[in-house]
C-alpha positions in Angstrom: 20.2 3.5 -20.6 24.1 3.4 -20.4 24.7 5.2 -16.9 20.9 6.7 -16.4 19.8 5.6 -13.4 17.1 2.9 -13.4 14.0 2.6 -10.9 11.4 -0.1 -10.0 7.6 0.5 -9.0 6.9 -0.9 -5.4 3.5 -1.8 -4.2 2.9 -3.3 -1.0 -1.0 -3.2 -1.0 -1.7 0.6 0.2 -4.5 1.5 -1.1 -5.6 5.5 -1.9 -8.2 7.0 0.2 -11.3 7.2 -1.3 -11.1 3.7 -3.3 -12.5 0.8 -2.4 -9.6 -2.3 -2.4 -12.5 -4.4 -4.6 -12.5 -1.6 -7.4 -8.8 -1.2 -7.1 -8.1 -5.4 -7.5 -10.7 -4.9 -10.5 -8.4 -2.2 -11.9 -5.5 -4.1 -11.6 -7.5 -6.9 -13.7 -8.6 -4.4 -16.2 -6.4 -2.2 -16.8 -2.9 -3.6 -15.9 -3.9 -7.0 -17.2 -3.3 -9.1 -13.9 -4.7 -12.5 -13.8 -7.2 -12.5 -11.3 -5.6 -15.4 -9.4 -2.7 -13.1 -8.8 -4.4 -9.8 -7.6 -4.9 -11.0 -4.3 -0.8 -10.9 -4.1 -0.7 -7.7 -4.1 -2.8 -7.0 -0.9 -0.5 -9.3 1.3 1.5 -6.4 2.6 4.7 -7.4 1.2 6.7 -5.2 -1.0 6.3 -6.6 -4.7 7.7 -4.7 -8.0 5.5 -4.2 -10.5 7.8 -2.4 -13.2 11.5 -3.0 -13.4 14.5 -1.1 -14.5 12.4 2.4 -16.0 13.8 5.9 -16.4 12.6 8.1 -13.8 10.0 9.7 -15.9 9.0 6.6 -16.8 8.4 5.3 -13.3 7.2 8.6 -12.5 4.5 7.9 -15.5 3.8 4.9 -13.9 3.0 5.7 -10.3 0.8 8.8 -11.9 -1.5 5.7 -13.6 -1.2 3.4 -10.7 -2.8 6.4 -8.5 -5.8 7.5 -10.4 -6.9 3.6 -10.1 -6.3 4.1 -5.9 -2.7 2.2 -5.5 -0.3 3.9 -3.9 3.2 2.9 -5.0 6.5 4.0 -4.3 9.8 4.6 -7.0 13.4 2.9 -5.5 16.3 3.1 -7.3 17.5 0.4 -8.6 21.1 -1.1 -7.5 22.8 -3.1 -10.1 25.6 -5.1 -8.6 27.6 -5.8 -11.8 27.4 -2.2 -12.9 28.4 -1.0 -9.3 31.2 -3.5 -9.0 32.8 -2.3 -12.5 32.2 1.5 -11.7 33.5 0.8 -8.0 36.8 -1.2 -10.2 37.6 1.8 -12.0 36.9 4.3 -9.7 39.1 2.6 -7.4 42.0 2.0 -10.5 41.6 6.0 -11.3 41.4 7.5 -7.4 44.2 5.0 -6.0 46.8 7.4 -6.2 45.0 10.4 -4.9 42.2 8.7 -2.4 43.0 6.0 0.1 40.6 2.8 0.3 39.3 4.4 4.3 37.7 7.5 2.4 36.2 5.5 -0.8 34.4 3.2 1.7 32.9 5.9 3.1 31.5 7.3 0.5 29.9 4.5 -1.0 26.3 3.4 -1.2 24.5 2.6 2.0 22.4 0.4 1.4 21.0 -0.5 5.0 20.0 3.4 5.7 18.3 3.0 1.9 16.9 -0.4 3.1 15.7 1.4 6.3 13.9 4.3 4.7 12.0 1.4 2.5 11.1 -0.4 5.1 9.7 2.7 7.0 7.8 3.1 3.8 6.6 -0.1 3.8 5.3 0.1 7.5 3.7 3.0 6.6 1.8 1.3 3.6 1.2 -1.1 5.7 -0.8 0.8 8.9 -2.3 2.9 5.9 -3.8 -0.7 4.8 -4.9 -1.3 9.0 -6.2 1.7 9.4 -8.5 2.1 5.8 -10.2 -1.2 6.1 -10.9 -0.4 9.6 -12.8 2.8 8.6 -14.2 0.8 6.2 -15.5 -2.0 8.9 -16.9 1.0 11.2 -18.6 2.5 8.3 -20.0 -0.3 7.7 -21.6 -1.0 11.7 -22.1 2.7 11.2 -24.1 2.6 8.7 -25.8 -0.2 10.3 -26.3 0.6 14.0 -29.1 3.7 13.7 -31.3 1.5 12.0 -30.4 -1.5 14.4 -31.5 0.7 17.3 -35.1 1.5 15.7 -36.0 -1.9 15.4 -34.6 -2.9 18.7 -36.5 0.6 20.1 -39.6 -0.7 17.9 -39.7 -4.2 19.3 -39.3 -3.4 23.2 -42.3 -1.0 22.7 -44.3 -3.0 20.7 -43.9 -5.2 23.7 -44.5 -3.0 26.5 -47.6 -1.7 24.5 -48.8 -5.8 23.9 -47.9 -6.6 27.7 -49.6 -3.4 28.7 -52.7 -4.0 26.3 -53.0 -7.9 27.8 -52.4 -6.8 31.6 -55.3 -3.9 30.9 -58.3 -6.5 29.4 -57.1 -9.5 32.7 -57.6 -6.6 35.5 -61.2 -6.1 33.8 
């Protein structure tokens, strides 16, 4: 993998619509051969790697599996600071003559825009998490609610009728 770049799989506990976050932690048990005591990790929110250092197709391979089982995950290239320091060394020993330090620097790696975009990932994750398990709590008093409303329905007329019924035989 001499000069390939390398990527990591993120997860930060999105979860695919359409999956249920109990099916998708029994998955990750399953079929990715997570201990049970650390699934529950990986729906905190926070950004944890789950594959290190792959090829892109490789990563790409991985995201593909992690989806079908309803986890959505994101690919970041990977920085590695002791390969970028020696290719930034002998860039910098081969471009000295014709390139001035000002104009290198700016062309170098940003890593707080990069940061930025993976924390707007993140967030997004994140409000995708909110905003699925609170369908999944109004489905849930959804589901509930009609049939709530026929016993409450059937219990104040079952009392009007009884009050109506004991009022009728006292007047007589």
């Amino acid at each position: 993998m001499l000069n390939e770049q390398e990527y990591n799989v993120v997860y930060a506990g999105a979860i695919k619509i359409g999956f249920d976050e109990k099916a998708v932690k029994e998955a990750f048990i399953a079929q990715m051969k997570i201990p049970k005591k650390h699934v529950d990790q990986l729906f905190t929110g926070k950004r944890l790697t789950l594959k290190k250092n792959l090829t892109k197709p490789q990563a790409e391979n991985w995201k593909k599996k992690l989806l079908l089982i309803g986890a959505e995950t994101v690919i970041i290239p990977t920085v590695d600071v002791k390969k970028t320091v020696v290719e930034n060394s002998k860039s910098q020993m081969l471009n000295a003559s014709s390139k001035n330090l000002e104009d290198k620097q700016s062309s170098s790696f940003d890593s707080e825009q990069y940061d930025g975009e993976i924390d707007e990932r993140i967030k997004k994750a994140k409000a995708m998490i909110a905003l699925q398990r609170l369908e999944q709590s109004s489905n849930k008093k959804d589901s509930s609610s009609p049939m709530k409303k026929v016993f409450v329905f059937t219990g104040a007329l079952v009392l009007l009728l009884s009050i109506l019924y004991f009022y009728g035989l006292s007047i007589s």
